[in-house]
C-alpha positions in Angstrom: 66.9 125.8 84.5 69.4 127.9 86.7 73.1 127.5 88.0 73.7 124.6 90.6 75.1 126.9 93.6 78.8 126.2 94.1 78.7 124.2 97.3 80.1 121.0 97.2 81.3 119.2 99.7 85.3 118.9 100.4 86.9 116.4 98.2 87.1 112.7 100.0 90.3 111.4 101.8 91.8 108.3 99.0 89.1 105.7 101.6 85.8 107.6 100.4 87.0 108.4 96.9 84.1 107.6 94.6 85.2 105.6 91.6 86.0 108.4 88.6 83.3 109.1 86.2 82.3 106.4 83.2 82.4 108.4 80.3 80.4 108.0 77.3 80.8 109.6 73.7 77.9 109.2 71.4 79.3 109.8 67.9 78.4 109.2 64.4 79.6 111.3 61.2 75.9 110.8 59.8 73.4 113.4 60.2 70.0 112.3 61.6 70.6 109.3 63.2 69.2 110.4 66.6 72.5 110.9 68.1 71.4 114.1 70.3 68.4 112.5 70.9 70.0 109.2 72.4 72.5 111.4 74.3 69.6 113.9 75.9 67.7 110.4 76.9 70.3 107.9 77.5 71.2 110.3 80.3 67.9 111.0 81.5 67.1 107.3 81.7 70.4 106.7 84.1 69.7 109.4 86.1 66.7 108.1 86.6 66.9 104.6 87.6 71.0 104.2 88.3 72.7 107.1 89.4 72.5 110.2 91.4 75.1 112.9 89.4 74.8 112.3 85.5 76.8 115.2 83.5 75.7 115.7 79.7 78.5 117.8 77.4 77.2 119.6 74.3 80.1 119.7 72.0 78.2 120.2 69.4 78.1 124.2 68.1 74.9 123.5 66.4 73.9 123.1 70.3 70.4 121.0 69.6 71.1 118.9 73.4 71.2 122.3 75.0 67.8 123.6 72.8 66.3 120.0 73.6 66.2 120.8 77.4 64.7 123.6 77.2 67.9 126.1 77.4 68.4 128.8 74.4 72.2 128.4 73.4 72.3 132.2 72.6 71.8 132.9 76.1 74.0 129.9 77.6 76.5 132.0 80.1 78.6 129.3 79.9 79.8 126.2 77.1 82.6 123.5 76.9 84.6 125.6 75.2 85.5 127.8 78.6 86.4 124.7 79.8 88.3 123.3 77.1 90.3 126.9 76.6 90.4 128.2 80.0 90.6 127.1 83.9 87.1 127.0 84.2 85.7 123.1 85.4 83.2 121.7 84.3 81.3 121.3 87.6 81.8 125.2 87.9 79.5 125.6 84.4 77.6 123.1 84.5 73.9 123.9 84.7 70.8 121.8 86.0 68.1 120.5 83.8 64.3 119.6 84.8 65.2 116.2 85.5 66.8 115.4 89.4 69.9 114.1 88.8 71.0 115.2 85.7 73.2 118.3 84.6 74.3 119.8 81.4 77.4 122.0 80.1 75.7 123.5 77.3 76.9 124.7 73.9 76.7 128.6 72.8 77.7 130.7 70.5 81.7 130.6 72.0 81.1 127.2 70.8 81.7 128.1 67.2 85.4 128.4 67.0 86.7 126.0 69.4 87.6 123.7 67.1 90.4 126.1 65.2 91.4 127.4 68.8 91.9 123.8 70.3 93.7 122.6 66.9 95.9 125.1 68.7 96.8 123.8 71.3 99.6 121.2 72.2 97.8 117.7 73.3 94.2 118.8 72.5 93.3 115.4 72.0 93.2 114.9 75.8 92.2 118.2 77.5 88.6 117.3 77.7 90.0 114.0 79.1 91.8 116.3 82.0 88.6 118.7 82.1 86.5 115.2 83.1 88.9 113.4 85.3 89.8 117.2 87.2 89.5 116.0 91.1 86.1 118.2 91.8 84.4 117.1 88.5 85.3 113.7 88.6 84.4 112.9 92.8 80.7 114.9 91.3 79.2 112.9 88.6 79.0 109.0 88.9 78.5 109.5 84.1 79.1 111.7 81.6 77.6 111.3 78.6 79.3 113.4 75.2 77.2 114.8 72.7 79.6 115.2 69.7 79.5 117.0 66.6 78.8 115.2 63.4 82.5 116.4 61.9 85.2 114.7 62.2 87.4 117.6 64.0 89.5 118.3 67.5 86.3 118.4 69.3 85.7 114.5 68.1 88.4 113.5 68.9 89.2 115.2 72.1 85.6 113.1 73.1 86.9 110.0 72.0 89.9 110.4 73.7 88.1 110.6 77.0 85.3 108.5 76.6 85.6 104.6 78.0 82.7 103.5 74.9 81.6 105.0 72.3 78.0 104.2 71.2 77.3 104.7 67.5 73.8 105.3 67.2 72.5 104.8 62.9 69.1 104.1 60.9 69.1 100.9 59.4 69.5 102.4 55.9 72.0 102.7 53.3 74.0 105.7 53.9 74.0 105.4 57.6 74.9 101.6 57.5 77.5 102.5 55.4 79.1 105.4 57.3 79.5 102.5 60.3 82.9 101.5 58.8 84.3 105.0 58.5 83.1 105.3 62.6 85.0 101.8 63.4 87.8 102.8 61.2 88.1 106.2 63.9 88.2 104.1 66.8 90.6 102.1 66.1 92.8 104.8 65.0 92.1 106.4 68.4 92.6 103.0 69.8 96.3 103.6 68.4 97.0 106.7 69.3 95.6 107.9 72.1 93.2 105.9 74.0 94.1 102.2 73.9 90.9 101.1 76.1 88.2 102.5 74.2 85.3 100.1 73.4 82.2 100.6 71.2 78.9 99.5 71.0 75.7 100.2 68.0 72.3 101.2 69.0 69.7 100.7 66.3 67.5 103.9 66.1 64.5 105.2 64.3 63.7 101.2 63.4 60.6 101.0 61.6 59.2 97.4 61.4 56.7 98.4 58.9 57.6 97.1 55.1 60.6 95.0 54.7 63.8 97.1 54.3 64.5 98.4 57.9 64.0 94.4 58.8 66.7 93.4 55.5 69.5 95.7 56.4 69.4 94.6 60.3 69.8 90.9 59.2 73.0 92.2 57.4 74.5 94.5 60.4 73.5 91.5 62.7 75.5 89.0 60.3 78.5 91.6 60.7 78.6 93.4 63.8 75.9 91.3 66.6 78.6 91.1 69.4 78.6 95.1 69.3 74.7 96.0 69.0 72.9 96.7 72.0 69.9 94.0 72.5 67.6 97.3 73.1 66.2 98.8 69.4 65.0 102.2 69.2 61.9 102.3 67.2 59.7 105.6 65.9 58.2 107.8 67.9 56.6 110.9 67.4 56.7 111.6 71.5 60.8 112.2 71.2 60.2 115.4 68.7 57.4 116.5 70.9 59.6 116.5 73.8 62.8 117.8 72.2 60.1 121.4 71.3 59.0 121.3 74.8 62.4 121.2 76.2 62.3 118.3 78.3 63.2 114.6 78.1 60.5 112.1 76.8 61.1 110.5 80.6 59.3 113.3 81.8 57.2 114.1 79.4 55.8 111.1 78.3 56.8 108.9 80.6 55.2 105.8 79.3 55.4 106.3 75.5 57.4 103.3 73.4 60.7 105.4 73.3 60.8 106.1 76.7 60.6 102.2 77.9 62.7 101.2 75.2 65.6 104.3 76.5 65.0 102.8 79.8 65.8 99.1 78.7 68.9 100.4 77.2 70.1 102.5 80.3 69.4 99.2 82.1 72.2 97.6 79.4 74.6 100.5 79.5 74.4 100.0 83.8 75.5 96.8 83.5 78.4 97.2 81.4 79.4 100.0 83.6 79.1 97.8 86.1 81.6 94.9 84.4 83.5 97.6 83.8 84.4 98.7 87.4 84.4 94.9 88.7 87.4 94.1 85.9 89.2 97.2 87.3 88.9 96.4 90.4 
């Protein structure tokens, strides 16, 4: 892991502009869903097969994104919060991971009391938004993907003020099942107040298809919420721990294990609403 060097290129004339970044929070307020994990290898998987500048943002203090590639938060230089509190840019403290392509602004300790500090702040709610959409950061990355903290705090929702979807990762089990409403509930209030266009989507994780009851719930999200889930279920896999204590995505290192074809299949989903996304806007 090391520093990019801080050489890009001059920013485009309005002709060459790239189109800005598609940003993507992955929130839930449930513990233990696998909502690091899908953030560490939803990116991974784009950079991958779709695009050449993917940007993960660890705005979780905890900082398990920045342990799971490999990167001790206690010695991070750098976190969101110098960003989010200062005139540092994302680009600038950014740092590359093992995988070509993608890029991480990783959490440490400074990552602690942001949340009290931004609170602070008049219009918190969008400075991440302005962080992202900064001219050097935004011609950069083609995705940014948003790991957020379980709390429902400024840090939340300064991510889903930024983010075009939210994807809600949860277990088909009670409590997270039951926690979806509380999520919906937050996006339509940020829908209201601060970013009109924000759409969501689920992702079924952790699915076990052993027994009966992962099967049972799914029948009842489905009856409820189909025209949000992604097609693409996440089943169990022991490979995504491995990886996470080896510090390096389950793309890389085990590159044909179930979870990392099924990540792939969703990347694949996630491209193509990205895509719809920037045909409608054009």
């Amino acid at each position: 892991m090391f520093n990019r060097p801080w050489s890009l290129s001059p920013a485009p004339g309005n002709g060459d502009r790239r189109k800005r970044p598609f940003v993507i929070a992955i929130s839930h307020q449930k513990g233990g869903v696998a909502k690091t994990t899908t953030s560490l290898t939803l990116g991974a998987a784009l950079a991958e097969q779709f695009y050449e500048a993917v940007l993960l943002i660890d705005l979780d203090p905890q900082g398990n994104l920045t342990t799971g590639l490999g990167i001790d938060p206690g010695t991070a230089a750098h976190s969101a919060a110098d960003a989010l509190l200062s005139d540092k840019k994302l680009v600038q403290i950014s740092v590359r991971t093992g995988m070509q392509g993608l890029e991480l602004v990783p959490s440490n300790p400074g990552m602690l009391n942001v949340s009290k500090q931004l609170f602070d702040l008049p219009g918190y709610e969008y400075r991440l938004k302005s962080c992202i959409m900064e001219e050097m950061t935004a011609f950069y990355y083609d995705v940014v993907i948003i790991d957020c903290p379980p709390q429902l705090g400024p840090l939340t929702l300064a991510a889903l003020t930024a983010a075009d979807l939210v994807i809600v990762p949860f277990q088909c089990e009670f409590f997270a099942v039951q926690a979806l409403e509380n999520v919906l509930k937050l996006v339509r209030v940020i829908r209201n107040k601060t970013n009109p266009g924000l759409q969501f989507r689920m992702l079924v994780t952790m699915f076990d298809r052993r027994g009966n009851l992962h099967t049972n719930v799914l029948e009842k999200v489905e009856a409820r919420y189909a025209e949000s889930l992604f097609t693409t279920m996440i089943g169990v896999d022991s490979k995504l721990r491995e990886s996470q204590l080896v510090g390096s995505p389950v793309l890389l290192h085990a590159p044909r294990t179930r979870a990392a074809v099924q990540y792939r299949a969703l990347a694949q989903e996630v491209f193509y609403h990205v895509r719809r996304q920037h045909l409608q806007a054009a």
